[in-house]
C-alpha positions in Angstrom: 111.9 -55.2 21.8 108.2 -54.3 21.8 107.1 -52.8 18.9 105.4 -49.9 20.5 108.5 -48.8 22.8 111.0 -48.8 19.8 108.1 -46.2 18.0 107.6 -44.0 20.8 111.8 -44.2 21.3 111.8 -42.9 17.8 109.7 -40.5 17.4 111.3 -38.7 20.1 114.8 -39.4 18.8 114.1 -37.8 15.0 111.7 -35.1 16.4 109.1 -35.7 14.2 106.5 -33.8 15.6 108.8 -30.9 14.3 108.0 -31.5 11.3 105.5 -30.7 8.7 105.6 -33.4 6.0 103.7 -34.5 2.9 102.7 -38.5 5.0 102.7 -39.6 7.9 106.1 -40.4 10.0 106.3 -43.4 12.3 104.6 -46.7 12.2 102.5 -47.0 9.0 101.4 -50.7 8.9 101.0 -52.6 12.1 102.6 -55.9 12.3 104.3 -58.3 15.2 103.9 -57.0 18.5 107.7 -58.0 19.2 110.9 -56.5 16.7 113.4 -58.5 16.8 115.2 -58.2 13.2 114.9 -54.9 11.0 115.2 -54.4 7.2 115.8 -51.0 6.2 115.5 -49.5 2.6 115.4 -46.2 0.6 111.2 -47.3 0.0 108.6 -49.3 1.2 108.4 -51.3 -2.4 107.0 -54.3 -3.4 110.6 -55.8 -3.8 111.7 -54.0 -0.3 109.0 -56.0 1.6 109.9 -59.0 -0.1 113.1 -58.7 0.9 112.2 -58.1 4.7 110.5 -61.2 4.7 113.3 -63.1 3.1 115.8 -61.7 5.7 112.6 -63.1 8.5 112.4 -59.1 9.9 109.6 -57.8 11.5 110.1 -54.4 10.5 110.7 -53.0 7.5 112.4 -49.4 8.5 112.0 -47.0 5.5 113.1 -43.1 4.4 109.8 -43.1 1.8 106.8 -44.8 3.3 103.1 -44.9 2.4 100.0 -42.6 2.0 101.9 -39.5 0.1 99.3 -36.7 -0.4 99.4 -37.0 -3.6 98.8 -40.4 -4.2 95.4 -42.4 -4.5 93.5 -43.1 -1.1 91.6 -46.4 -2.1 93.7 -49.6 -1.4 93.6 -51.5 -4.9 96.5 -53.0 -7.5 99.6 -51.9 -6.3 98.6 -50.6 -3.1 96.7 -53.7 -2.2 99.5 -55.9 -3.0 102.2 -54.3 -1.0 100.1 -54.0 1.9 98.8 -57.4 1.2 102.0 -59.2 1.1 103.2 -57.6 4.2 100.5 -58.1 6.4 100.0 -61.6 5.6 104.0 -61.7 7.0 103.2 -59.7 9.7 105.4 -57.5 8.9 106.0 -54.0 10.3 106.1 -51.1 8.1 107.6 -47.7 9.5 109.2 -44.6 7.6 110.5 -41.6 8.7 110.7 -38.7 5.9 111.6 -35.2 6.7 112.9 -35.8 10.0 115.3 -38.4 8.9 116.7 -35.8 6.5 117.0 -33.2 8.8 118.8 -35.1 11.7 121.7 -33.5 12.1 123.3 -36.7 12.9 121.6 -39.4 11.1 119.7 -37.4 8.6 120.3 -38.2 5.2 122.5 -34.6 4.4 124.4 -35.6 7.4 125.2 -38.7 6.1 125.9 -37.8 2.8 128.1 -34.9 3.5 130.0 -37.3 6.1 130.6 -39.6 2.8 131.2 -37.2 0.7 133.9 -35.7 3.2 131.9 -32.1 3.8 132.3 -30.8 6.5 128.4 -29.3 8.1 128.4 -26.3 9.0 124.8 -24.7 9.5 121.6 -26.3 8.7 119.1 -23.9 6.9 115.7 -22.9 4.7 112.7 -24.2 5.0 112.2 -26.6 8.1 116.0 -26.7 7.8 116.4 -29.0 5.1 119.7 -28.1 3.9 122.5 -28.4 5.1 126.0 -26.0 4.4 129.8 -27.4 4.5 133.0 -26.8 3.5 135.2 -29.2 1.4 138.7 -29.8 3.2 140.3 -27.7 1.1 139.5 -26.1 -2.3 138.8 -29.0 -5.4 137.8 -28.5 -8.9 134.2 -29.1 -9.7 135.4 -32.0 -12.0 137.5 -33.3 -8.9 133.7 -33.2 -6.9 132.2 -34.7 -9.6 134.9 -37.9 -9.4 134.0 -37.7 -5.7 130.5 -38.4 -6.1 130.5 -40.2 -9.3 132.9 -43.2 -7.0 131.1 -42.5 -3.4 127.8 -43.2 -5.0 128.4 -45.1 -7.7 126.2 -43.1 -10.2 127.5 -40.6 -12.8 126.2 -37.4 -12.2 124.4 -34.1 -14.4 126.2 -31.4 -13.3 126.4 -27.8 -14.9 129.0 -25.6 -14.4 133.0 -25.6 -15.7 134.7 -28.4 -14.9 137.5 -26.4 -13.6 135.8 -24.0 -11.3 136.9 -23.7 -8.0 134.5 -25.0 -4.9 135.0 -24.8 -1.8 131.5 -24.1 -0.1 129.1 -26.3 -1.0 125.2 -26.3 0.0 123.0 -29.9 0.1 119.9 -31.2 0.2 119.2 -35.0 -0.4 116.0 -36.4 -2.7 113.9 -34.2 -4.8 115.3 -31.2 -3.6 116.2 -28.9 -7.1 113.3 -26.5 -6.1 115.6 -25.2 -3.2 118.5 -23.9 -5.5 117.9 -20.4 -5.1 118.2 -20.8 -1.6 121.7 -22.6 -2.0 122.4 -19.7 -4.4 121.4 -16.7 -2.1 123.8 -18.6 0.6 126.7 -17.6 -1.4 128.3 -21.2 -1.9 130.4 -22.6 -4.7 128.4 -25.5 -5.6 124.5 -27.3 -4.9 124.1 -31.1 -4.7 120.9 -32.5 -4.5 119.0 -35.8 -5.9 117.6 -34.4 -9.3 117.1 -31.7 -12.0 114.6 -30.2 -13.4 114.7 -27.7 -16.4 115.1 -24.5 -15.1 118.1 -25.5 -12.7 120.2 -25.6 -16.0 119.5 -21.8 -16.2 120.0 -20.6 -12.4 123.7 -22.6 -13.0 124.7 -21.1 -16.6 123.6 -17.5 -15.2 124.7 -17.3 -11.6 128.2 -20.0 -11.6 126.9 -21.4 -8.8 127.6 -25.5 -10.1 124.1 -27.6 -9.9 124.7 -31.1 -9.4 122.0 -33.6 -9.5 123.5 -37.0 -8.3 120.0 -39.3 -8.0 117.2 -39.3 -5.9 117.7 -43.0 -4.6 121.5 -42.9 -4.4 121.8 -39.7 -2.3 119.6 -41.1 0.1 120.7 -44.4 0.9 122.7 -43.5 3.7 120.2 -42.2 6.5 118.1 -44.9 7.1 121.7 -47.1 7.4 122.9 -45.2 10.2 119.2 -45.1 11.6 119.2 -48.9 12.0 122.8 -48.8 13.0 121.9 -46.3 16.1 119.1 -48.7 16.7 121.7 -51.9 16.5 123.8 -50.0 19.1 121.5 -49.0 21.4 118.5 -52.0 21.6 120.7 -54.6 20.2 118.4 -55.4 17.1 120.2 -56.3 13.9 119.6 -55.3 10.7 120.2 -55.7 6.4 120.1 -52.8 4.1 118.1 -53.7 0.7 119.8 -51.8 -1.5 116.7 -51.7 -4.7 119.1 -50.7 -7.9 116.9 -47.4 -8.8 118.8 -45.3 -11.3 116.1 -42.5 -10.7 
């Protein structure tokens, strides 16, 4: 499939120009004209473009990309060698951020609640980044915490009783702690999200809504899957998932 035409079939797809994000969405590095294999991984790492070239892709599909606000502009150590590796491969490199959390389908809350056996109910806050369920019926927050602990493989920090009851639950995948309050003034049982930061461990203790901080990379590895899946199913390109062991 020409590169171009997959691009413009997902930009249109995840909706980015919805969004409002902190880099750019879409094709960051221009490679091979034609995609015929795909790679998809949590980041655009050193380690995840080596991998792409191993598997012989020619596009490396990604949830964090390149050129972050916050990061430096000038293209030297690091920088220079990821881009450097990759273009010498003429490798593709494309990520998709803030839609591909927000999909409602294929977004990384959707996916995670679908693993997690949620149930979505409402998508919500700011650019409707989190997502509301209901567990199938009413568990134990220790009983949760089992859930997630085997699903993802990771042994969560939570705060909040072990035996509390939860049965509405509130998500948002990555670095998402800062939307707690929002999870809190929804009225649910419990928030999941990828990490903590201090003054969660307060909002918890004092309001019993259960904070559960279950990694960054972990929560998130299941959106850009089901992204190269939908791509598999309807273009026919295949594709291998570089799973990068990040305990953050």
């Amino acid at each position: 499939m020409q590169r171009n035409e997959l691009m413009t079939w997902l930009q249109q797809e995840l909706a980015v120009d919805m969004f409002k994000d902190y880099a750019p969405n879409g094709l960051q590095l221009q490679g091979k004209a034609e995609i015929g294999h795909i790679t998809c991984a949590v980041t655009a790492s050193l380690a995840a473009i080596e991998a792409a070239i191993e598997n012989g892709s020619d596009l490396l599909l990604v949830h964090h990309g390149w050129f972050w606000k916050s990061e430096p502009t000038v293209i030297t150590d690091w920088k220079f060698k990821r881009i450097q590796t990759a273009m010498q491969a003429g490798l593709n490199i494309a990520g998709y951020h803030l839609p591909l959390d927000a999909h409602p389908v294929l977004g990384n809350n959707a996916q995670l609640g679908k693993v997690l056996g949620l149930e979505l109910l409402s998508q919500f806050g700011h650019q409707n980044l989190l997502a509301e369920g209901v567990l199938p019926e009413v568990q134990s927050l220790q009983e949760l915490t089992n859930k997630i602990e085997n699903v993802l493989a990771r042994t969560p920090t939570v705060i909040g009783n072990p035996a509390q009851s939860i049965k509405r639950v509130a998500w948002c995948t990555g670095g998402a702690q800062g939307y707690f309050q929002e999870a809190i003034d929804a009225g649910v049982d419990a928030y999941i999200t990828g990490e903590i930061s201090e003054s969660q461990y307060h909002l918890a203790r004092e309001t019993g809504v259960a904070f559960v901080s279950a990694g960054h990379h972990a929560t998130e590895k299941f959106g850009v899957q089901a992204l190269a899946k939908y791509i598999e199913t309807h273009h026919g390109i295949g594709f291998q998932f570089f799973d990068e062991q990040n305990p953050a």
